[in-house]
Each structure stands twice: as structure tokens, then as C-alpha cells.
N, C-alpha and C positions, 0 to 999 in steps of 0.2 A: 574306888581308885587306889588308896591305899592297900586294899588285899593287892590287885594286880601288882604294885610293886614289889610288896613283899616277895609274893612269889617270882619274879624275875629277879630278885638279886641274888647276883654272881653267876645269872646265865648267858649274861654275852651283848654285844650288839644290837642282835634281833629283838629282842626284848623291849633292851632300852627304848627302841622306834618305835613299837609298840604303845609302851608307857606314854610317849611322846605324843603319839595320836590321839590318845587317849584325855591328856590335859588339854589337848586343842581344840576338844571335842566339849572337854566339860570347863573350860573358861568363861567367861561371858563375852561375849560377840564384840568384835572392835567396832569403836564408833564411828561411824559412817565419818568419810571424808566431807560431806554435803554441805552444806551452806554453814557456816559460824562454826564449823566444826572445831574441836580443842586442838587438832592436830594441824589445822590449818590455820586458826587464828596464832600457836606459835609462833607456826613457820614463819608465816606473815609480819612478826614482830621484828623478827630477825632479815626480815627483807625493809621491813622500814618506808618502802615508797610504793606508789604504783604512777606506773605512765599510761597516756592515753593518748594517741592521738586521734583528733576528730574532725569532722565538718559541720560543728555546731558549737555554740559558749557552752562550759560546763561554769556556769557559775557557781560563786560561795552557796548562795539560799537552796539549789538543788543538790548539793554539795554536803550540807551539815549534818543530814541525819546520819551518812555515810563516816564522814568524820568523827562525830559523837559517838558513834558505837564505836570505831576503832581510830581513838586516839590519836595510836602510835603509828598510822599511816598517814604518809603525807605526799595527795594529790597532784601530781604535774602534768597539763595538761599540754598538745601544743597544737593548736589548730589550723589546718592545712584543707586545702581543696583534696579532695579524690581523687584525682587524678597526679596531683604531686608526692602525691601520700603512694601512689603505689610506682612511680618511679623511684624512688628513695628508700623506699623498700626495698625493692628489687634490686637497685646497685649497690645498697647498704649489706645485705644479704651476700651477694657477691665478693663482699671485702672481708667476710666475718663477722659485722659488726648487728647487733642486736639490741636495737638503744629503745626498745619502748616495748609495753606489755599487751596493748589492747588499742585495739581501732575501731573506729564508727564512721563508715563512708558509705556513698550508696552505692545500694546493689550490685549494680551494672557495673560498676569498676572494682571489685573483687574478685571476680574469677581468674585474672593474671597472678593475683597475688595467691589465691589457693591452689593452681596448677603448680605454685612454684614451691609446694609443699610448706610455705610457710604458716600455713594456722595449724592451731590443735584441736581435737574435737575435744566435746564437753557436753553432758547428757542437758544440761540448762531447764533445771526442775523446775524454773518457775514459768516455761513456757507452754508447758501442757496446753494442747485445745486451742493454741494461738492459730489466727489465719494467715495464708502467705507468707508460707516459711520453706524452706526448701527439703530437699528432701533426705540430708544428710543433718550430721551436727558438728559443722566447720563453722555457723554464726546463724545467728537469729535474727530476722529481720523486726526489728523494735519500734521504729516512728515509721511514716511516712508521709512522706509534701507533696498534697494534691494542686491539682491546676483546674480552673476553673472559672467561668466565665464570670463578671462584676458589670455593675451599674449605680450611677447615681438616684438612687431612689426620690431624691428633693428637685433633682434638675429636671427630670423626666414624670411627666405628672404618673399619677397613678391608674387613668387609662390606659397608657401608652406604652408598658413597663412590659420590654420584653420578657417571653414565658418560654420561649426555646430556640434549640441552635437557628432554626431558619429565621427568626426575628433577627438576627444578629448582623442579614444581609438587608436589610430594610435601607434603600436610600436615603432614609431622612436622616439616616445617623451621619453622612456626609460633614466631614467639619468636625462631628461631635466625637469620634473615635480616638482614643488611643491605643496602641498596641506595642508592643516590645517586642527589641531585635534579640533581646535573651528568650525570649522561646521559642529558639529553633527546634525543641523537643515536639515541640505543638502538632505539626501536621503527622509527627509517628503517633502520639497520644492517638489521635480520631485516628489514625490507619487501624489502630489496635481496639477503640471501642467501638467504630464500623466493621467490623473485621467480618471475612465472608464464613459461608458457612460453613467452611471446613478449616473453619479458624483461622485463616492465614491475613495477610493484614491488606487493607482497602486501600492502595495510595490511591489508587482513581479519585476513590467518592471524597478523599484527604483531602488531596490537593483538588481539584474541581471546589470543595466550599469553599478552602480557604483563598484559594484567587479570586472568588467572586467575593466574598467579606471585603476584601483589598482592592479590589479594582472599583466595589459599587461604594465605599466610606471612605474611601483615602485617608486611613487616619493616622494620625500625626504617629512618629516612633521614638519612641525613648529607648532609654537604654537599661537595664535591671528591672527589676520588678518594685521596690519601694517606691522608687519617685513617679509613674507612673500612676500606683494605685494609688498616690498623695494628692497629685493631679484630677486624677475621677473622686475623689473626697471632697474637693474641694468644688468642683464643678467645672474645674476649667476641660475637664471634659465628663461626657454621660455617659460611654459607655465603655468597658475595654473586654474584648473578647476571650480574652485570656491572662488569668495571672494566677498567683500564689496563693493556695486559699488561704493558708497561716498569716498573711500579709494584709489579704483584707479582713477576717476576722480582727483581727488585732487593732484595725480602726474602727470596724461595727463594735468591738467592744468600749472602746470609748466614745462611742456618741458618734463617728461619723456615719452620713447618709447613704451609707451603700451596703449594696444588698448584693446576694447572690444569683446568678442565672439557676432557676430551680430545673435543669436538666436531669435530674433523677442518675445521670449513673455519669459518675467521671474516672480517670483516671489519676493515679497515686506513684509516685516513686517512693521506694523503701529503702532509708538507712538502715544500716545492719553492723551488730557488733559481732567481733570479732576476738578470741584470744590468740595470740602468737604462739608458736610451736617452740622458739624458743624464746618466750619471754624470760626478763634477766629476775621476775620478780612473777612467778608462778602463782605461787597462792594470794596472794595481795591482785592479781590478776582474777582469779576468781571471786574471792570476797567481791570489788569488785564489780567485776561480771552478774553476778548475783542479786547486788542491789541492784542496778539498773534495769534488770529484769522484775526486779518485785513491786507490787502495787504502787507504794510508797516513794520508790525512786522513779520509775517510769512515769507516774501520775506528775509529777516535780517537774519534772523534765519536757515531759510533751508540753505539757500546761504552760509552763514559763517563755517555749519554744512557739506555741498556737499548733503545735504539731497533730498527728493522727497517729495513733496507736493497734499494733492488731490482736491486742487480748478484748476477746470481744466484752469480756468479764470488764476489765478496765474501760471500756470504750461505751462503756453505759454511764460513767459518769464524768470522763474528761471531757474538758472545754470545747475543742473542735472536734471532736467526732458528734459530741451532742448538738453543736450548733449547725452542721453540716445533715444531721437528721433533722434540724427542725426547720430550715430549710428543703427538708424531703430528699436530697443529694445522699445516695451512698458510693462507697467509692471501690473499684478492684485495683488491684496490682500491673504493673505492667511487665509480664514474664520475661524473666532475663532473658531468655534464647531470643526476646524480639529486639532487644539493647544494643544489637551488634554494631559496631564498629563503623560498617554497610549503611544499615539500616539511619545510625544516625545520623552520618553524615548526607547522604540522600536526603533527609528531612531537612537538617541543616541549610544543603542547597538552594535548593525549592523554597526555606523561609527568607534566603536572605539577597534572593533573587528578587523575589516578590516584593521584599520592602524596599530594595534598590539600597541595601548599604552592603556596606564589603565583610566579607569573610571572615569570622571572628572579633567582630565591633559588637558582639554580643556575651553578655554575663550571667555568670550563673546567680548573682547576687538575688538575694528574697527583696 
């Protein structure tokens, strides 16, 4: 290196470029921007915060390791339904304004928001090998909230204890049913896990069960999915066709008597995070970003949540993916292109026909 200089001094420009390529050449390599990086943990200092907005608690205890490593950031989280999250987006965007760094909402209500240019992509090293992720790098789908059929194991003796969907239309359950006007999702889930064989979705064989479930049990309708599966916990009712698996885990892990319908394959909605394109706070967005993707924080997180994860690596020792295998239940995606707008509302219809309450008296609540 030094000869080459030598010999270039006082020959000119060309030279100099030369020399130039030459130390860029023999430098030692810049350190990758990648996770913890020095370049980004600065940067990050100097931003000071990260925002999130989500459809879930980001509590302190999921929170701490993320903290502990980097001090000098400090957490703001604001929790919003997905659907409000991406109108606010979108008008917020329209004014100029750019007031948070990262979103976690599901799947199916994101695509307005990435047509509208607003994320950024991100290579998201710690999702290698994840399932159910799309096919771009605008966000990673991270947890997801399966639905699936419940019973009281103590009210219902152990002969009698339904083993699959067609038990579910069993007369005797008459009286004993409860079902929620919040899963008008329900009859698109079975359109898409009957689905015919050129993939496309079943409403026939959808709706034909579920007006017979409803017409032969009449069972009582609440509203959310909590109070409901508290309800079959306790026995005031035996059986509910459908609910939250994270909801009723989260009672099976305290000791109440219900169990899962062991139907071998259900359906999952997937939250998905998300970076903004212009987030006000970039690197502290990725850091981040980062965690919640790594073992440690997604483990935290699903866990704390009753959630389902798709690092299949991870999903050998989180709570509900293990519980829901030992149950024998594994679960697929339900592909955004089947989420439309269309599609849901048609389900929507049809569920809140069938239970005879009115349009929107239904919640997304767990």
C-alpha cells in the first residue's frame, strides 16, 4: 500500500482514486448494521424511545430483557384494535404526521397499510425457516390466535366426551351449548379448512354444519370469547363450539376442567409485526424489531399472551403450541387472499343471522 503511494505522488487525481480503492480494499470490513450493532446501538441512543403500536399488552416482565440491554431506551407502547390502527395510519400519513415506529396487528388488516407505502422492509435475521410468512420482507408474521372447539371435561362424563366436529351436532348438547356472537370469523375458518380441492373455500359444507350445530343445540350466545369460556369452566355450560385456544389454555392451565375438541387440524390468525418506512425513531425500531423476533423475547411474549408461534424451533417448547400438540391439534394459517373484506363479511352475515342478534353486537375481545 504504501509503495503504490509513493509512486502516485504528484501524479494527479487518477492516482489518488486509485490509492483510494485501494485502502477500501485493504480496511477491515464495516460492521454489519445487524442486530446490536455499534452503529445502531448509537444511533438508538440518540433516538432515545421506541413506539409500538399493538393489538396485545406489551407488559413490564416481556419487556425487561429488552430494557436491560438497552437502558437508554424507553418503551411506549399504545394499544389499539387493527382496524383503528390502520385508519390513523392512514389519515395520520395524509397530514404528514408519523408519530410511532412499529406495529403488531393482524394479518388481514395490513395490506391497506403496505399498499400505502407505508412500511419498510427488513431482512429479519431471526426469522430464517419461520412458517407462514409472506413472501416479501414488509413484516413477519410472529404469534398467532387459533380457534377451536372446547368442553367441559367434569360436566360431560368421560364416555360421552366429544372426539370431532360432527359430535358437536349431537342433540343432547340441547341447553348445554354456548357459542359467541364474536365469532363471526367461524363459518370462513371451516370454508378454508373444508376447502375444495382446487383450494377454494367450502361455504356450502361451512354453513350447512354450522346451521345444523345452531338449529339442533340452541345454545345460549354471549358475547367475547372470555366470558363464555368462564362459563364452560365452570359448567354452566358443557360445551362451546368454538373459541380462543389462548383463552381456554389459560384456564386448562390453572386447573379448570376443559379440554380441547381433539380435531387434528384448525385454523390460526396471525399477528404480524411490522417497521414503518418512516419511523421517527429507525434504529431503536429495529433493535426492537429484533428482540421480539429472538427466542427470548417471542418466547416472553407468546407465553405471557397463551399465544402460537411460527418458529417451528421455538414452537417445540412454548406453552401453546406444546399444549395444542398434546392435544394432537396442529394448526395452519389462514391465507390473507381468503381475509377479504367480501369474504368476511359473508361469514359475518350468515353468523349473526343464524344467532339471531344484530350486526356488530359481536367482539373481537379473547
Amino acid at each position: 500500500m504504501v509503495e503504490h503511494v509513493a509512486k502516485c505522488v504528484g501524479i494527479g487525481v487518477g492516482c489518488l482514486f486509485f490509492v483510494l480503492i485501494l485502502a477500501m480494499g485493504a480496511a477491515p470490513a464495516a460492521e454489519s448494521v445487524g442486530d446490536g450493532s455499534v452503529q445502531r446501538i448509537e444511533a438508538a441512543k440518540k433516538e432515545g424511545q421506541v413506539v409500538v403500536w399493538h393489538n396485545g399488552p406489551l407488559t413490564e416482565p416481556m419487556l425487561k430483557p429488552f430494557t436491560s440491554k438497552y437502558p437508554f431506551l424507553k418503551v411506549k407502547g399504545w394499544r389499539t384494535r387493527g382496524d383503528d390502527a390502520v385508519i390513523k395510519t392512514i389519515e395520520e400519513a395524509k397530514a404528514g404526521m408519523y408519530n410511532y415506529d412499529l406495529l403488531l396487528i393482524g394479518e388481514e388488516e395490513i395490506p391497506v397499510i403496505m399498499n400505502a407505502s407505508l412500511l419498510a422492509k427488513y431482512d429479519w435475521p431471526n426469522t430464517k425457516g419461520w412458517i407462514n410468512q409472506p413472501g416479501h420482507d414488509f413484516y413477519r408474521a410472529i404469534i398467532a390466535t387459533a380457534f377451536v372447539p372446547a368442553f367441559n371435561s367434569k360436566t360431560i362424563p368421560a364416555a360421552e366426551w366429544p372426539k370431532d366436529w360432527e359430535d358437536l351436532k349431537d342433540p343432547k348438547w340441547q341447553g348445554k351449548a354456548i357459542i359467541s356472537s364474536s365469532g363471526a370469523d367461524t363459518p370462513l375458518f371451516t370454508a378454508y379448512l373444508w376447502r375444495t380441492k382446487d383450494q377454494e373455500l367450502n361455504w356450502e359444507k361451512s354453513f350447512a354444519f354450522w346451521r345444523e350445530v345452531i338449529q339442533t343445540t340452541k345454545p345460549k350466545v354471549g358475547r367475547g370469547f372470555a366470558g363464555p369460556t368462564e362459563l364452560l369452566a365452570t359448567g354452566a355450560a358443557a360445551v362451546m363450539p368454538m373459541t380462543v385456544a389462548n383463552t381456554a389454555l389459560r384456564m386448562i392451565w390453572q386447573g379448570a376442567p376443559v379440554k380441547l375438541l381433539p380435531v387434528k387440524r384448525i385454523i390460526a390468525r396471525n399477528s404480524v409485526l411490522a417497521i414503518m418506512s418512516r419511523a421517527p425513531h429507525p434504529n431503536a425500531a429495529r433493535l426492537f424489531a429484533d428482540y421480539l423476533t429472538s427466542k427470548e423475547g417471542l418466547a416472553l411474549y407468546a407465553d405471557t399472551r397463551g399465544m402460537l408461534v411460527n418458529s417451528p424451533e421455538l414452537g417445540k417448547s412454548t406453552k401453546t403450541n406444546k399444549s395444542l400438540a398434546d392435544f394432537g391439534i396442529t394448526f395452519e394459517d389462514l391465507p390473507p387472499r381468503f381475509a377479504t373484506e367480501e369474504n368476511v363479511t359473508k361469514a359475518s352475515n350468515f353468523w349473526f343471522s343464524e344467532l339471531g342478534v344484530k350486526a356488530g353486537k359481536g367482539s373481537k375481545e379473547e
